[in-house]
C-alpha positions in Angstrom: -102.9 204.3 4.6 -103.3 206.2 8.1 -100.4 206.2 10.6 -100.2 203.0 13.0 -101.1 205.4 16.0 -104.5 206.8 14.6 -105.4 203.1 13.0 -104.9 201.9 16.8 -107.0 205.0 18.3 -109.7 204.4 16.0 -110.3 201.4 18.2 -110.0 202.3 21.6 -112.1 205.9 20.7 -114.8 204.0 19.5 -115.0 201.2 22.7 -114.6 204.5 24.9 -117.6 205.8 23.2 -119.8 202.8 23.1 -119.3 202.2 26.5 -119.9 205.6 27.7 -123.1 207.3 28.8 -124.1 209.9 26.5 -126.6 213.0 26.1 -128.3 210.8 23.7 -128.0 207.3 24.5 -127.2 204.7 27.4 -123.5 202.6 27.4 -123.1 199.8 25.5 -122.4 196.7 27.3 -118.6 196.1 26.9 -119.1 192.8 25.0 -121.6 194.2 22.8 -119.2 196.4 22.2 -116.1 194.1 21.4 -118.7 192.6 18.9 -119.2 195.7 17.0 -115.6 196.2 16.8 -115.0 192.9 15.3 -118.7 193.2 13.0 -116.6 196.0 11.3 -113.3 194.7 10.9 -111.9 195.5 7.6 -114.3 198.5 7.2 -114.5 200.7 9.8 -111.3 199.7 11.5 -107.9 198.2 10.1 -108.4 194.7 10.3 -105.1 193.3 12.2 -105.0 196.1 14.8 -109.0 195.1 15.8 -107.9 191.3 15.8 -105.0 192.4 18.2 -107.3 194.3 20.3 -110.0 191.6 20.8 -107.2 189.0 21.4 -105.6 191.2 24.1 -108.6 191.8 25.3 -109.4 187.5 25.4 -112.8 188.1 23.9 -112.6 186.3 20.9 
C-alpha cells in the first residue's frame, strides 16, 4: 500500500490537472472533475481518501 501522503496527492494532482489548461486540451469544469474522481474511487484513487476529499469539498 502507498504512503498516506502520496494516496492523498494522487487526488489533488489529478483535480489540478483536470482543471488546468493544457497544450492539448481545455480545463475540465471543476464538478466534472469531482465526478471523475469519485467515477474512479477504488481504482484509480484509494477509496476513503477520495470520499474525504469530495466531502470536504461538499460535492457529494
Amino acid at each position: 500500500m502507498r504512503p498516506l501522503l502520496c494516496r492523498i496527492l494522487a487526488v489533488a494532482d489529478a483535480l489540478d490537472a483536470m482543471t488546468s489548461n493544457l497544450a492539448y486540451r481545455k480545463a475540465m469544469d471543476s464538478l466534472d472533475a469531482m465526478e471523475e474522481i469519485r467515477r474512479y474511487s477504488g481504482t484509480q484513487f484509494d477509496p476513503e481518501i477520495a470520499k474525504l476529499f469530495l466531502e470536504l469539498n461538499k460535492i457529494y
